[in-house]
C-alpha positions in Angstrom: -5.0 10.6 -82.6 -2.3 9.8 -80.1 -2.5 10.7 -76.7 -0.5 13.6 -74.9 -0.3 14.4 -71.4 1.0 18.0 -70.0 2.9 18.0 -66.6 4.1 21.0 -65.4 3.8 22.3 -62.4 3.0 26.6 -63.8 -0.5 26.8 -64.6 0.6 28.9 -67.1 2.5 27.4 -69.1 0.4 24.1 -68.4 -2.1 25.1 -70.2 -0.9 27.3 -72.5 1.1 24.1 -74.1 -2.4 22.3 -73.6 -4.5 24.7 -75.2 -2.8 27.4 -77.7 -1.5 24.8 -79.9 -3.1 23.1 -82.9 -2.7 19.9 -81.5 -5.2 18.1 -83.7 -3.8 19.1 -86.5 -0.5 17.3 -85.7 -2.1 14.3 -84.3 -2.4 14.9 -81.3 -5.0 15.1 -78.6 -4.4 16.2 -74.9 -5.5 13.3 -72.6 -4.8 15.9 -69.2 -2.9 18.5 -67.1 -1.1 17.7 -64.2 1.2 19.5 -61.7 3.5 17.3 -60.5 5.0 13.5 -61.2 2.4 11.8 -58.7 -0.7 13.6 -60.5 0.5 12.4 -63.6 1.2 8.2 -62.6 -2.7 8.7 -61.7 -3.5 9.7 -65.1 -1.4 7.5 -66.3 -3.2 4.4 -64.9 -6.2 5.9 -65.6 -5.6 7.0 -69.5 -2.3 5.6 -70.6 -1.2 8.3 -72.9 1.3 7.6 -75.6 3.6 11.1 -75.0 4.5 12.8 -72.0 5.9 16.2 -72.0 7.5 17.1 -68.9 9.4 19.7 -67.1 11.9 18.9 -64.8 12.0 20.8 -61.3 8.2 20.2 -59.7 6.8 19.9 -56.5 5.8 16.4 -54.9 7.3 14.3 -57.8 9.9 15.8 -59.8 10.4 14.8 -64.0 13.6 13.0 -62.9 12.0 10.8 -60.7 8.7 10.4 -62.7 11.1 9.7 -66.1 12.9 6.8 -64.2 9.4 5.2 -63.6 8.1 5.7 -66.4 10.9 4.1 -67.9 11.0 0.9 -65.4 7.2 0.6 -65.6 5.6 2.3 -68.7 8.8 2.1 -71.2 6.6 2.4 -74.1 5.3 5.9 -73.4 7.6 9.1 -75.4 9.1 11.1 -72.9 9.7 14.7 -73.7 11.7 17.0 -71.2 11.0 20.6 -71.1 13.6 22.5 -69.3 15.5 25.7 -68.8 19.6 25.5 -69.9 21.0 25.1 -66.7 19.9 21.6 -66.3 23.6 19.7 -67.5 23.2 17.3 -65.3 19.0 16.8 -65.3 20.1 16.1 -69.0 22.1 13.3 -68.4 19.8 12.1 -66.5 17.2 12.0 -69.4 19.8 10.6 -71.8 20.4 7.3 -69.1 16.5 7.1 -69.0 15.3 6.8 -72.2 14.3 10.4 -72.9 12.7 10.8 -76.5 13.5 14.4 -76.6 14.6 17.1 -74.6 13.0 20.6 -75.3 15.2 23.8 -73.9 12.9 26.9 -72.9 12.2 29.2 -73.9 10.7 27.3 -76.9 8.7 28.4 -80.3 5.9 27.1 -81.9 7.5 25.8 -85.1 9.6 24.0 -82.8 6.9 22.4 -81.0 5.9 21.9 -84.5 8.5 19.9 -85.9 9.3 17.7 -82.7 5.4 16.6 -82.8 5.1 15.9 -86.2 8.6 14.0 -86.2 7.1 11.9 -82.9 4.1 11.5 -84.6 6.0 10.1 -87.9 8.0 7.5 -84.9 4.8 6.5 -83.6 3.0 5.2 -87.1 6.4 3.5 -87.8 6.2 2.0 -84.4 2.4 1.0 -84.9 3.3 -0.4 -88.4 6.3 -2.5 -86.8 4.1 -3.9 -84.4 1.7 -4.9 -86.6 4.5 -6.2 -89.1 5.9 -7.8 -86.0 2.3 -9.6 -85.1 2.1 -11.1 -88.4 5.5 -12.5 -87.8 4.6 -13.9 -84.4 1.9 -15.4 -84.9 3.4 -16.9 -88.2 6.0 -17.9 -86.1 4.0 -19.4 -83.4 3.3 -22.2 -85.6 6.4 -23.2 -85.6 8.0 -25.8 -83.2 10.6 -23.2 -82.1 8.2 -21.3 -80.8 8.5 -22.8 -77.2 12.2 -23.1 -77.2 12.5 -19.0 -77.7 9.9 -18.1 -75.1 11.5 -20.7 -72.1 14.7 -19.5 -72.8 14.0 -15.5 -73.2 12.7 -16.1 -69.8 15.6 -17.9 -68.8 18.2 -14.8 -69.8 15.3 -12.3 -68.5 15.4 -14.2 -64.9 11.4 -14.3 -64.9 8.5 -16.1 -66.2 9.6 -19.6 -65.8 9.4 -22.5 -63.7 12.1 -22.7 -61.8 11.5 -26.7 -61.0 11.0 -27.4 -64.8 14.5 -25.5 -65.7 16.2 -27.5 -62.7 15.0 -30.7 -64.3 16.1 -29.4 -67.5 19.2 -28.8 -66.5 20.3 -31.8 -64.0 18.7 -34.4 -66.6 21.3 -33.6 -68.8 24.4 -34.1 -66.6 25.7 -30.7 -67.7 25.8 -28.1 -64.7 28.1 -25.3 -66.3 26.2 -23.0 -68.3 26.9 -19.4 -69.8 25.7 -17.5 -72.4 27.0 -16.7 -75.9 25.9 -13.7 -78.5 26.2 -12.7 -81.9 25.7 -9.2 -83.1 25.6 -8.3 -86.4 27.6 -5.5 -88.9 24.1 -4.6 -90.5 24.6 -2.1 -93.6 22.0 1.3 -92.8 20.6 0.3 -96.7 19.6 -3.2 -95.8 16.0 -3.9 -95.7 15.1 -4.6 -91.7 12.4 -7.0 -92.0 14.7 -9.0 -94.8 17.3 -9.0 -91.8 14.7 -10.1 -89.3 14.1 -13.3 -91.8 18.1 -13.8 -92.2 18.3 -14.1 -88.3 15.5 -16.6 -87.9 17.6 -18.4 -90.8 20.9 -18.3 -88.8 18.8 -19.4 -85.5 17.8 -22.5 -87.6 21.6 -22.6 -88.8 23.1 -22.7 -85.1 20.5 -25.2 -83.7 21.4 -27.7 -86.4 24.7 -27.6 -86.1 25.5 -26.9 -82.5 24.2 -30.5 -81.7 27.2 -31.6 -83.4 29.4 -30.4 -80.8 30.8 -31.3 -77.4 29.0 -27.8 -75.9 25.7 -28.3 -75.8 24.0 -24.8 -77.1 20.2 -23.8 -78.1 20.2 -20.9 -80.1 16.9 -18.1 -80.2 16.6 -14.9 -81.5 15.9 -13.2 -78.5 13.7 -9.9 -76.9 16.1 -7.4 -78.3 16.6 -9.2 -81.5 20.0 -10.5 -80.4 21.4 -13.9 -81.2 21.7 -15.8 -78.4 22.7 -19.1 -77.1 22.3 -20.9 -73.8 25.3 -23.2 -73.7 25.7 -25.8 -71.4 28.9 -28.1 -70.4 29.7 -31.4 -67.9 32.9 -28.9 -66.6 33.9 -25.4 -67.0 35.0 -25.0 -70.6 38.5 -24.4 -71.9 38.8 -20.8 -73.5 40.6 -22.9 -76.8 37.2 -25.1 -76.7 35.2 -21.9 -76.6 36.9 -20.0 -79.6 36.8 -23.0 -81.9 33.3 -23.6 -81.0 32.3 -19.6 -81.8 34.7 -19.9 -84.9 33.1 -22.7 -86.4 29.9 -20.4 -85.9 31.5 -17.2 -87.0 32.0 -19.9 -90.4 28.8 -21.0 -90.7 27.2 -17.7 -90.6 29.6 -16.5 -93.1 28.5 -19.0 -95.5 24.5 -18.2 -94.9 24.7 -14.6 -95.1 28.2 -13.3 -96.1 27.6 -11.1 -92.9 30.4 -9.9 -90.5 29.9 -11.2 -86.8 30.6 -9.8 -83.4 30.6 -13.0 -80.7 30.3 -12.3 -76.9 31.4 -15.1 -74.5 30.4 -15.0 -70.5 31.7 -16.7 -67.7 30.4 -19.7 -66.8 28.5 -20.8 -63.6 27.3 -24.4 -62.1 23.3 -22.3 -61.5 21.3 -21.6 -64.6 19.8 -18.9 -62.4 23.1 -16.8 -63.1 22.2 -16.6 -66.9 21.2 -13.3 -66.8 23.9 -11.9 -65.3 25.8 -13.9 -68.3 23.6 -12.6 -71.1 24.6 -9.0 -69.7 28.6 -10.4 -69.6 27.9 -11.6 -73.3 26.2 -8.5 -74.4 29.1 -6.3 -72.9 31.4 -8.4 -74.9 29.6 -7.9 -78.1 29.8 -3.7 -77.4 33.6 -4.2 -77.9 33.2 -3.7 -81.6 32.7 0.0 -80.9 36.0 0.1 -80.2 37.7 -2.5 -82.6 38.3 -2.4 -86.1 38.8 -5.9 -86.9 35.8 -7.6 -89.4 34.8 -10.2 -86.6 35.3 -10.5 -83.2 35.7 -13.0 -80.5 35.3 -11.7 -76.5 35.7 -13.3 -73.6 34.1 -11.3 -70.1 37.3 -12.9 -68.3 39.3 -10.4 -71.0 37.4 -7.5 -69.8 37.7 -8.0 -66.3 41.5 -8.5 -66.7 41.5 -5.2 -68.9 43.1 -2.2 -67.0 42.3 0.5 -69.4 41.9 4.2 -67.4 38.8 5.4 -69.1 37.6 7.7 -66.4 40.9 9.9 -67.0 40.0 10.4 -70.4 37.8 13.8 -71.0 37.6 16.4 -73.9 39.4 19.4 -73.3 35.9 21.9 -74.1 37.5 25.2 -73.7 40.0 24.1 -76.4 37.4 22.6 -78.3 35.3 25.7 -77.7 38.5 28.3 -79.1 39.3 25.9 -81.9 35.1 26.3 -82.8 34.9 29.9 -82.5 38.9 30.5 -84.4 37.5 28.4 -87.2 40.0 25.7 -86.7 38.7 23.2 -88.8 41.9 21.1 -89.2 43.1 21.6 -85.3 39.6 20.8 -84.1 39.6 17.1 -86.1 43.4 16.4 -84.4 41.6 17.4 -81.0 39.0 14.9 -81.7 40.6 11.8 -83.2 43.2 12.5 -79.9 40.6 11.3 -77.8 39.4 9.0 -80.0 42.5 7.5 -81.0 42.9 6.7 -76.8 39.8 4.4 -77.2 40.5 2.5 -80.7 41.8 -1.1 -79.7 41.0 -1.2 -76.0 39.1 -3.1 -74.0 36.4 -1.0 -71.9 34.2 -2.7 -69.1 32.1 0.7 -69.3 31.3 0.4 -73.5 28.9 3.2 -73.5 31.8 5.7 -71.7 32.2 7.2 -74.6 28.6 8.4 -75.6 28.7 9.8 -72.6 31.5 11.8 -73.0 30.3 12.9 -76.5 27.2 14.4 -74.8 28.8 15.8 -72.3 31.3 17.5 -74.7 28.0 18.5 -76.6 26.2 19.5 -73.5 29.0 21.9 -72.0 29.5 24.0 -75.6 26.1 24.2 -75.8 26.3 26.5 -72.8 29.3 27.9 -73.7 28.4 28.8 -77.1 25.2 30.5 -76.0 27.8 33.4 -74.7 28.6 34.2 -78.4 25.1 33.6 -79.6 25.1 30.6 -80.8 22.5 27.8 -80.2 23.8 24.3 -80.6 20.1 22.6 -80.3 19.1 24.6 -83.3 22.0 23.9 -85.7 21.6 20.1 -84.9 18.1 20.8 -85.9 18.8 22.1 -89.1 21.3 18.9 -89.8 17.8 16.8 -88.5 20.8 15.5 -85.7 19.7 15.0 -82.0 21.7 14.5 -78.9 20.8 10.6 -78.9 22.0 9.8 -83.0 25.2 9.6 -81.3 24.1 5.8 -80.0 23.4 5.3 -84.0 26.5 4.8 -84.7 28.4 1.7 -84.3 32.0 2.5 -84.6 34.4 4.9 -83.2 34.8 6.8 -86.4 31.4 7.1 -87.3 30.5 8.4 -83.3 34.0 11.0 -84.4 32.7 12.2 -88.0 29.2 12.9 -86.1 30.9 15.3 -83.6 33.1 17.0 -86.6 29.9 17.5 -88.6 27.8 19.2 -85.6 30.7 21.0 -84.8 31.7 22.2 -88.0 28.1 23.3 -88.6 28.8 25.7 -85.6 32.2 26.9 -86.2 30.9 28.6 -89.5 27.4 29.8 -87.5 29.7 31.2 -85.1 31.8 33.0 -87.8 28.5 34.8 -88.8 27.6 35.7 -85.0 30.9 37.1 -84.6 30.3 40.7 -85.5 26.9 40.7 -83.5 28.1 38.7 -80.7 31.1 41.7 -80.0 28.2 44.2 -80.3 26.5 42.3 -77.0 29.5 41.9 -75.5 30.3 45.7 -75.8 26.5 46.0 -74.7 26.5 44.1 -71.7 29.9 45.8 -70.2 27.8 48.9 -70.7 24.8 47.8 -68.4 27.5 47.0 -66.4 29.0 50.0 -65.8 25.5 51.6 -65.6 24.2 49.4 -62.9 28.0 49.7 -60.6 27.4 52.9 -60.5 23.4 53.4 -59.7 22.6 50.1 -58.0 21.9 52.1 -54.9 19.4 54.4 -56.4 15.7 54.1 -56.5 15.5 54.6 -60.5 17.5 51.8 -61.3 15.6 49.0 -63.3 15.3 47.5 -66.8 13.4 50.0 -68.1 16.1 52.8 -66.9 18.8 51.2 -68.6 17.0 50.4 -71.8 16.1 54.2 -72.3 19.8 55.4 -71.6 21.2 52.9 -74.1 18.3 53.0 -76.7 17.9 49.2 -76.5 14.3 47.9 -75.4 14.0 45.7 -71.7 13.8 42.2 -73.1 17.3 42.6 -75.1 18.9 44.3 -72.3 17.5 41.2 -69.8 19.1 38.7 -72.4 22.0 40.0 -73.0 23.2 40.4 -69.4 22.0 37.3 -68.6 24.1 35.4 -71.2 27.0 37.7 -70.2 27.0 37.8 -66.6 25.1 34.3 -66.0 22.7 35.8 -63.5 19.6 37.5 -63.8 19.1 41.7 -63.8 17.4 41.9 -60.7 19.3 39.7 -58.7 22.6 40.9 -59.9 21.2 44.4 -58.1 19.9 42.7 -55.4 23.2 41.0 -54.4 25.0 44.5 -55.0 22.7 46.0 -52.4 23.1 43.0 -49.6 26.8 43.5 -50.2 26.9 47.4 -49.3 24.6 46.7 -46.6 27.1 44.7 -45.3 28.9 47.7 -44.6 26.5 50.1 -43.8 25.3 47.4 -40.8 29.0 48.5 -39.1 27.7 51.9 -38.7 25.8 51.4 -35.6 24.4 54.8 -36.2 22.5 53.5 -38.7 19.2 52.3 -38.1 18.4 49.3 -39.8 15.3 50.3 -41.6 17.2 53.8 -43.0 20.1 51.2 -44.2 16.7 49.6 -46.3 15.4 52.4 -47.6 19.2 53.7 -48.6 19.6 50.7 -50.7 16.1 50.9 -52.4 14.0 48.7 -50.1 10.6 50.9 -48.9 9.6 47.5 -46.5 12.0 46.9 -44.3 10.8 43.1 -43.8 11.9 42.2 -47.7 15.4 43.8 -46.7 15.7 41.3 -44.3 14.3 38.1 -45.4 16.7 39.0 -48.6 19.5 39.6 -46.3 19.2 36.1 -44.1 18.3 34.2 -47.6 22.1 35.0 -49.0 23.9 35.2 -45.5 22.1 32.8 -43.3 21.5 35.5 -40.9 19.5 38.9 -39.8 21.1 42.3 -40.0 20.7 42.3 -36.4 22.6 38.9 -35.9 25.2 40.0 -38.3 26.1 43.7 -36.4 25.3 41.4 -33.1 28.6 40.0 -34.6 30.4 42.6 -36.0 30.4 44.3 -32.4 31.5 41.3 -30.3 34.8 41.3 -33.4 33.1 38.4 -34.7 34.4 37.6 -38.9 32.2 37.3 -41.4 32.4 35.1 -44.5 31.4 36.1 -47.8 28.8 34.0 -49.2 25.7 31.9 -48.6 24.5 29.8 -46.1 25.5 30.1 -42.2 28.8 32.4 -42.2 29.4 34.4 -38.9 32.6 32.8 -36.9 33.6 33.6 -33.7 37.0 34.6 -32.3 37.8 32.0 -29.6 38.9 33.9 -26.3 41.5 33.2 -24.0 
């Protein structure tokens, strides 16, 4: 049983996700409840739990900030978001930190369903990995290498060593300029991981033998994220013509072991041993580029990337035509609309290597709002293709990252196509509540139930409908109606301001005008106070009366 913990801050829903669902069954048990993010870190050191399932907008501690330390201090706990549409930019958020999922409410049981049983699936292979990757270790801690990877993961980490030992280290040998160098490989999706994890130790061996050989000194591990990496160190600043024969000659060798394309990263170099992790992060940024090249192997210096002067920031999908071309059933225009912005990226140099994930979600992320207009869910057609938001980091070159899109969106032109004729029904159905509500917001009868009856429709559709129309909810939509003609009524000063309340619908007087100051940042009273000294008003929230200046 792995361990789930529920924070939301609605009892409700709390602990209706805590204790209407077959948890057990799934394989799942619920470690606790918790209102807010700083209820939940007490569980958490209490009873580490291996999911989370969060909402977003709490009290005290909100999922945002719990996600970001959960993620800096408990990365290994599954983070699940639970939250309401709206939320583009709370999903963005998630994405940066290391969100496992992100559930949109309202949300069904089979869905729960299927996200649990899919997390539980990721958390045997995880538990099987680590125990695979045990045996490896401790194999592997028999070997003489052993010390050489751990000093030096520490070394590209900045912690865990001793600092007097790695100055000694590094003096003693009379070479002062050190950098960092790493090799990332093409890996074929068919080849078998832990095979690959034996073909890297292989190459590690490879390197060490032969980088001895040459004028750069270099000790090669297979580090933390399974990267090859090398610490090189050098009596002077390299030559970038020493550098590329050196990572050629490697580049050669690998070739020869494995027949595998490599991507090599080179940093800058600095005379302080204590800047190597800013020159694994150069070196990894480097490696990245192969997103955006198409060439078999690759070479790259950070000095190229800092010389680079690519615009990426002015680069951004155009989602309403994206959005037409979907809906038209455009299938050829909406591929030339992709590989336009794709085609800007192939063969540049980008500092920023993940800009354009992020720009694929947030293509994903604005259509999914749009597309809920026409009745189309995007989450649930992704689900059917077994897609997420985050495969789009999966894929390792610019095309594959393109054909993804084109599938997902393809998937939802031809759903649209079968939404079309119900989607023109709601449209027609909303512009009716509409016209119902313009003309009888003022009177006392109005509500959901009202309309329903006059258009044969029950409250629930009529609720949805116009608030995937109109983007705002019924009852605020009336509300907001009201304030505004009151607005008026208020110059009448005739008009008492309680018979203006109960004209618009309000029986307590008190509700009319803690409405009234919540939209205009002011009492009735202040705002006729203002209206008779020829004071303007301002439409909208917040604090709006102006003042003429006199003379």
């Amino acid at each position: 049983m792995y361990k789930l913990l529920v924070v939301e801050d609605e009892k409700s829903i709390a602990y209706g996700i805590a204790n209407s669902i077959p948890w057990g069954e799934w394989g799942f048990m619920i470690s606790g409840v918790c209102g807010n993010g700083l209820e939940a870190l007490e569980q958490i050191k209490k009873d580490k739990p291996h999911v989370i399932i969060s909402d977003i907008r709490m009290p005290e501690m909100d999922g945002i900030e719990l996600m970001q330390h959960l993620n800096q201090h408990y990365p290994e706990i599954k983070i699940i978001i639970l939250s309401g549409y709206n939320d583009f930019e709370y999903m963005q958020m998630s994405i940066k930190n290391q969100v496992s999922e992100y559930l949109l409410k309202p949300t069904d049981l089979d869905e729960f369903e299927v996200m649990f049983r899919k997390m539980k699936d990721r958390l045997d292979e995880e538990n099987r990995k680590k125990i695979e990757e045990l045996e490896l270790k401790q194999a592997y801690e028999e070997s003489k290498s052993l010390k050489l990877r751990k000093k030096f993961n520490a070394l590209i980490k900045g912690y865990g060593y001793n600092e007097e030992e790695m100055e000694e280290e590094f003096l003693k040998q009379d070479r002062n300029w050190v950098g960092v160098i790493l090799i990332s490989f093409d890996v074929p999706n068919s080849k078998d991981k832990n095979a690959f994890y034996q073909e890297q130790i292989k190459i590690e061996e490879l390197l060490n033998k032969n980088a001895s050989k040459e004028n750069i000194t270099g000790k090669f591990i297979l580090n933390y994220e399974e990267k090859i990496t090398g610490i090189l160190s050098a009596e002077e600043e390299p030559e970038e013509d020493v550098l590329r024969g050196y990572a050629g000659k490697m580049l050669e060798w690998i070739l020869e072991e494995g027949n595998i394309s490599a991507y090599v990263g080179i940093s800058n170099f600095y005379m302080d041993f204590q800047m190597l992790p800013q020159c694994y992060e150069q070196a990894k940024c480097c490696v990245s580029q192969k997103i955006y090249s198409e060439a078999k192997s690759l070479i790259m210096f950070y000095k190229e990337m800092q010389e680079a002067d690519f615009d990426y920031y002015a680069i951004s999908f155009d989602v309403e035509k994206i959005l037409r071309e979907v809906l038209e059933q455009q299938e050829n225009e909406l591929e030339d609309t992709l590989e336009q912005i794709f085609s800007e990226f192939r063969g540049k140099v980008i500092l920023d290597y993940d800009c354009i994930n992020r720009l694929s979600l947030e293509l994903m992320f604005n259509l999914s709002r749009e597309l809920l207009r026409y009745g189309v869910q995007l989450e649930k057609v992704m689900k059917k293709m077994d897609y997420t938001y985050t495969c789009i980091y999966s894929f390792n070159s610019l095309e594959g990252k393109k054909e993804f899109l084109l599938k997902i969106l393809q998937e939802v032109s031809k759903e649209s196509a079968r939404m079309k004729g119900e989607w023109k029904s709601r449209s027609s159905l909303a512009s009716q509540i509409k016209e119902i509500v313009d003309a009888e917001y003022d009177s006392n009868q109005i509500s959901l139930e009202y309309v329903g009856t006059k258009l044969y429709k029950n409250t629930a559709y009529i609720s949805k409908i116009f608030k995937n129309e109109f983007g705002c909810n019924f009852s605020d939509y009336i509300i907001s109606k009201r304030l505004e003609k009151s607005q008026k009524l208020l110059a009448d000063p005739a008009l008492k301001i309680y018979e203006i309340s109960e004209e618009m619908g309000w029986a307590d007087v008190s509700n009319y005008i803690k409405l009234f100051k919540k939209k205009y940042g002011m009492s009735p009273k202040e705002y006729r106070n203002i209206l008779q000294a020829g004071g303007i008003l301002l439409k909208g929230g917040g604090s709006t009366a102006k003042h003429h200046e006199s003379n």
